[in-house]
N, C-alpha and C positions, 0 to 999 in steps of 0.2 A: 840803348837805341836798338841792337842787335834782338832784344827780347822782346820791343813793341813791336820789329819786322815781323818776327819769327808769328807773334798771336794774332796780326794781321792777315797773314798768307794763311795759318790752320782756320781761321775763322769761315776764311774764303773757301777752303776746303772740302772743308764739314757742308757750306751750305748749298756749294756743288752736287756734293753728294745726295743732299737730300731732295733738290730741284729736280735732277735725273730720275732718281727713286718715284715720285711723284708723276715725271713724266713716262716713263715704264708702261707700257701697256699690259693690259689684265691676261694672267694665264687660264688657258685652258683647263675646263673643267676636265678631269679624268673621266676614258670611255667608259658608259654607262653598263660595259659588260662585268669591268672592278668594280664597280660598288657594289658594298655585300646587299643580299637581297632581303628584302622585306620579310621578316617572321613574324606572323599573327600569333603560334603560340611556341615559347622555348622549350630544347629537347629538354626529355626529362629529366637527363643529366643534371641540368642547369637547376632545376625545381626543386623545390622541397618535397618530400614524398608525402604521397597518403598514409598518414597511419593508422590504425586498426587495430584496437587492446580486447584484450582478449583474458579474461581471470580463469584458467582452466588446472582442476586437479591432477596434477601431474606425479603426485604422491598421496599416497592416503588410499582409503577405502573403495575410489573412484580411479585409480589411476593406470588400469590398464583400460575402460573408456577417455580419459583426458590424454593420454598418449596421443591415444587413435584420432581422437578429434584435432589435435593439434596437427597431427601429417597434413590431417584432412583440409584443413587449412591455409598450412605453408605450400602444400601441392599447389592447392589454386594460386594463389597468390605468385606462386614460383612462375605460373604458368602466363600469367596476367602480363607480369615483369618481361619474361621473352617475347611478349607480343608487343613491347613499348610501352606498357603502364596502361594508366588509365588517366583519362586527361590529363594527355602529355606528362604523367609523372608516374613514377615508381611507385610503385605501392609495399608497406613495412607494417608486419606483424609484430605488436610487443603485446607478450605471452607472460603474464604472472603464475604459478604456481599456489595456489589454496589451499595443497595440501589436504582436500574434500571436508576444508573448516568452513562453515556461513561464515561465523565472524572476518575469516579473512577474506573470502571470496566480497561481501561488504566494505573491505575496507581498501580493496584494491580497486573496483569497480569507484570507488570514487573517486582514488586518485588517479587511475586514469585520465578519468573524466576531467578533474581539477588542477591536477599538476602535469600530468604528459599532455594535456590537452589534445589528444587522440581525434582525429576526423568522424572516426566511429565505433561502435562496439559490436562484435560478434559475442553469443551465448555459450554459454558453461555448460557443462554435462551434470544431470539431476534435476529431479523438482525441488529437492529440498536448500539445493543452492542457489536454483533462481529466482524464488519464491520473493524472498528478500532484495534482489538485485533490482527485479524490473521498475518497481517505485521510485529508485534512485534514478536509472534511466529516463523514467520517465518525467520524472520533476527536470531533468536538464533536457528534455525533448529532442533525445537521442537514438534514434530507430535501436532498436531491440530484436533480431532475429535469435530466434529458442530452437538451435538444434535436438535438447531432449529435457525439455521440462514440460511434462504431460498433464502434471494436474491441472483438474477445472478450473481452480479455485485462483490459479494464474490468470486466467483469461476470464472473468466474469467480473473482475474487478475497475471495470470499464476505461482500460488504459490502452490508448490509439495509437503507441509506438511497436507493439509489442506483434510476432508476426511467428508462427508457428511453422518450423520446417519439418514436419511429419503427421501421416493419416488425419489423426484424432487427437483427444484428451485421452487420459490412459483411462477413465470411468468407460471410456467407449471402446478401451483394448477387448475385453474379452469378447465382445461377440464374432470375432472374427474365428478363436478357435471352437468355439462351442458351434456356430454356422458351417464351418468346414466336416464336421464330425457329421452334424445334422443331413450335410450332401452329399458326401461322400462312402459314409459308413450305414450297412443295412439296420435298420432301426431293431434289427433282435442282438443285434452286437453294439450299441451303443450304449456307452455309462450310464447307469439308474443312480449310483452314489458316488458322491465328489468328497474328497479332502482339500484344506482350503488351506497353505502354511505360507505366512509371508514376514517379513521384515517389517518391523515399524518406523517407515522410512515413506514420504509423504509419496513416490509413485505407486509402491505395491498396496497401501493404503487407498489409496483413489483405487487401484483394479479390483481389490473388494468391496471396494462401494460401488460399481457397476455389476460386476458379479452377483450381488446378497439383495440388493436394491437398497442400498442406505441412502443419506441425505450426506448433501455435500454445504456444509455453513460457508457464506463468503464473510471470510473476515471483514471488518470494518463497515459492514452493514447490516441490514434485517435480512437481507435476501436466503433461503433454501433452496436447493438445486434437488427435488425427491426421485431420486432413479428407481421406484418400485415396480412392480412387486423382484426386479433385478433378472441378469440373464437365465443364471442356473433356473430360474423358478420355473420362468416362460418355456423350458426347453422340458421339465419338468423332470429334471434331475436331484435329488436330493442331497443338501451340503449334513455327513454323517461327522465329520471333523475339521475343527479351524482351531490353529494356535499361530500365535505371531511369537514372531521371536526378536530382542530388544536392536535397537539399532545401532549399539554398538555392543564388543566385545563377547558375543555369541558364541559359546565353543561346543555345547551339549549336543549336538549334532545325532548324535547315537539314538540318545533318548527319545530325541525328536521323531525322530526314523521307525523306531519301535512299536512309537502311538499312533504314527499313521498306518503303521501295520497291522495294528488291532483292530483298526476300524474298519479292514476289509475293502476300503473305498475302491473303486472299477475305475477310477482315474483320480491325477492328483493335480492341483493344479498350483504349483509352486513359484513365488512372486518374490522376487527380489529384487536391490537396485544396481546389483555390481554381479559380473562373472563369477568374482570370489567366492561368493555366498552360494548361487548355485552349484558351482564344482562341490562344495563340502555339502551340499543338500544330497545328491547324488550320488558322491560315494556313499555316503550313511545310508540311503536306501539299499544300493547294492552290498553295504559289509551287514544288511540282517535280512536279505534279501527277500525283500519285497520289490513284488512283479504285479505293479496292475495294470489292465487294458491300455493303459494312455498315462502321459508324463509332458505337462505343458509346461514353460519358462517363461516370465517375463525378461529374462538373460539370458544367451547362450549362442547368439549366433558367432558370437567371435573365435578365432582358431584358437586362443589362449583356453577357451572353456574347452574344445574338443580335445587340445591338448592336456587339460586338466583332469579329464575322466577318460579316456580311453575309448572302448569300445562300448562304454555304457551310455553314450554319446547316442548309442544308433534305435533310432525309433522316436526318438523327444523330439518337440514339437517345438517352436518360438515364432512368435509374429516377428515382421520385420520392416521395417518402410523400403526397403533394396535389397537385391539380388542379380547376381549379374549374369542372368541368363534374361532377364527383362530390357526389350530394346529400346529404351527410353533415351529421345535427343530432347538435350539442352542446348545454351549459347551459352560462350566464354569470349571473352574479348569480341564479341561483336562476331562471331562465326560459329556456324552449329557445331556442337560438342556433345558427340553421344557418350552413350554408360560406357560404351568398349572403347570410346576414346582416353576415357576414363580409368578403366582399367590398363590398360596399355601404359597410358603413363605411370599409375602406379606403380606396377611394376618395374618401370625400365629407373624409377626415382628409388625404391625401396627395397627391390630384390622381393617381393614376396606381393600374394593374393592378397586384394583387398577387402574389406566388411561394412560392415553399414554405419559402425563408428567414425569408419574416413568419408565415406560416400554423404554423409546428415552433412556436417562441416562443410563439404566442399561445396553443398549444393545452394548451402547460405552464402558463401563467398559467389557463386553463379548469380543468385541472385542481387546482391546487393550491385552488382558489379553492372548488370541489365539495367538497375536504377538510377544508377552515377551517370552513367552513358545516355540512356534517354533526360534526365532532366539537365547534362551539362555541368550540373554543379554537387560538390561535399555537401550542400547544405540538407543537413537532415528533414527538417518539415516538409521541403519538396521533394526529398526520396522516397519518405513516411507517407506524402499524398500519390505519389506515383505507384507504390505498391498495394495502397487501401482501395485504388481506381481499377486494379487488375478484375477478368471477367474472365468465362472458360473460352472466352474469345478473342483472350488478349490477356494470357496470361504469364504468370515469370516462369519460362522454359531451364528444366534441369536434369543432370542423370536419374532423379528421385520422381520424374513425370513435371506434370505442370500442373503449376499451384496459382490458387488467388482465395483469398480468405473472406471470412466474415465480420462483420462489427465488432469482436472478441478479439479476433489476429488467428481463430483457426481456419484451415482450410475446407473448402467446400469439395464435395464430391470425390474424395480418396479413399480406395479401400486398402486397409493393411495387406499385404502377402504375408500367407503363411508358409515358413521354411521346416524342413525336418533332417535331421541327420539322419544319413543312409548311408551304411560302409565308406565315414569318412568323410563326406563331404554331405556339404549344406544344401540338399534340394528343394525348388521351387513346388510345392505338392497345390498351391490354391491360392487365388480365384483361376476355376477352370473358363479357358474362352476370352478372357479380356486378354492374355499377353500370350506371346509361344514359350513354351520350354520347362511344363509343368510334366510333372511325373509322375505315378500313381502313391500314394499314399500308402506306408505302411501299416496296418493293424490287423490284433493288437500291435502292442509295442515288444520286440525280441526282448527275451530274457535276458537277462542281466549274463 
């Protein structure tokens, strides 16, 4: 009886309870100053970052160019990062090593592409490494900026990712040093005979074919590209000697030095694709000493090559796409970013002067970075049309000047700088009148 009371009264209880509950009036909503506030986009913390793969020789034959490119890179990027990212996220460099092999620079480029599944790709250092790569980009329709693969035969093959961050094609380097001689030097002291000594290495191969006037075959179709009768012709310098030398494992340096010296040539015009190659071009002229009017490079602007030769450094000639006596403003994170901001950072990131190995790199990360930004999205096709849209009126602004290319991916209207070593340092000697902080040229060139 005690236990029918007892589940009588809880029953009652319970339903007490819940008729009150019911009857309760609705609490106040919390002041509208507590609620957290509306976010259109999450900090970048919160985000997965841009990534950005990058296949660069950071060993091998190429590897104090891939160094340099890599800073050149990570700078930006570093830079990007302290200003908040780029749409709302953090931007991340993964940097494979090639080791300056195609095979491997090919097989990292695709996995990039296929397994890190990367937002985008920045360009390698050489012709003969990109040569191979862009097709793979291109088949995944993956913008392609080429901080230094120069041959034609890249850009003729009518591939619309692909977007060149420097002057020219290398068939179109040489006229920049043989035009400065032409301007600068009185025509009874200019060279009448050329020696021609390069690497068989697809960039110094294209500068002799602009040079000589040869024909440039584009693989994979009928097309010839005829550069005749070539620069030396038209200036009417005579080429008295040309030997290549193979593109790997080269050591006869002496020999080489000896036969350019029989030929008496009044200038030499020496093409290779790495610093290395020229430092050993160079001492071997200087250990049989030979001294002719003029000594051009297609390598040598870097302090690793001044360090490599000494004082025989002083008088050589190199084109260069930058120099940082040239006051050229770009944008970075959406705010003008000149060459000396540029250098400034360098510096203050690296302890030491920067070269045009870090400055190419950076200027692709400037860019690509303008393109993200104006179209809102990682999506490649719409970066690839925002950069094929650029005009000299509306172009992608960088420490390297402003660029906007052609139906190929080169740039329209850029002329090379030519640099010269002078006791030490890299001087700005040409184009006289377009920028400030050009100095007279020396010639001939001091003796060794």
């Amino acid at each position: 009886m005690k236990r029918t009371v007892w589940f009588v009264l809880s029953s009652l209880m319970i339903l007490a309870v819940v008729l009150s509950a019911c009857a309760a009036p609705a609490q106040p909503e919390a002041p509208a100053q507590t609620a957290a506030p509306a976010q259109t986009e999450a900090p970048a913390a919160s985000q997965p970052p841009i990534r950005i793969g990058a296949s660069l020789p950071m060993t091998g034959g190429f590897a104090i160019n891939g160094q340099l490119h890599k800073e050149g890179y990570e700078l930006c990027v570093k830079l990007i990062n302290d200003k908040g990212g780029l749409l709302g996220r953090q931007v991340e460099m993964v940097i494979s090593d090639n080791q300056s092999d195609t095979e491997t620079a090919i097989a990292q480029t695709e996995r990039l592409i296929n397994q890190d599944k990367v937002d985008f790709i920045f360009g390698t250092f050489s012709s003969r490494l990109t040569f191979p790569m862009t097709p793979i980009t291109e088949q995944a329709k993956m913008v392609h900026p080429i901080p230094a693969g120069a041959a034609l035969r890249i850009y003729e093959r009518g591939q619309k990712y692909i977007f060149y961050f420097q002057p020219n094609a290398a068939e179109y380097v040489g006229k920049s040093p043989v035009e400065m001689i032409q301007n600068l030097v009185p025509e009874a002291d200019r060279p009448k005979t050329v020696a021609i000594v390069h690497a068989d290495d697809f960039f110094a191969n294209s500068i002799v074919i602009g040079l000589t006037g040869g024909k440039v075959e584009i693989e994979g179709s009928d097309r010839v590209v005829d550069l005749a009768p070539g620069v030396l012709a038209e200036a009417g310098w005579e080429v008295v000697f040309q030997q290549q030398w193979p593109e790997e494992g080269f050591s006869d340096w002496i020999s080489l030095a000896n036969s350019i010296k029989a030929s008496n040539a009044d200038m030499v015009f020496g093409l290779t694709a790495s610093p290395d190659e020229t430092i050993q071009l160079v001492r071997a002229m200087q250990t049989v000493d030979y001294n002719p009017k003029g000594v051009y490079l297609s390598q040598g602007t870097q302090e690793e090559f001044r360090e490599g030769v000494g004082d025989a450094a002083n008088g050589i000639f190199i084109h260069s796409s930058w120099h940082p006596a040239v006051q050229w403003e770009g944008l970075l994170a959406g705010e003008p970013f000149t060459n000396q901001d540029f250098i400034a950072a360098y510096q203050a990131e690296y302890g030491k002067d920067p070269d045009e190995d870090v400055a190419i790199p950076f200027a692709i990360c400037q860019g690509i970075d303008q393109a993200v930004r104006a179209v809102g999205s990682t999506d490649n096709t719409a970066v690839r049309d925002w950069l094929a849209a650029r005009t000299e009126a509306e172009p992608v602004k960088t420490i390297l000047g402003d660029f906007h290319w052609d139906e190929r991916g080169l740039p329209l209207n850029k002329p090379f700088l030519m640099t010269q070593w002078q006791n030490g340092e890299l001087k700005f000697v040409y184009p006289l009148g377009e920028f400030p902080g050009t100095v007279d040229l020396i010639w001939p060139k001091p003796e060794w």
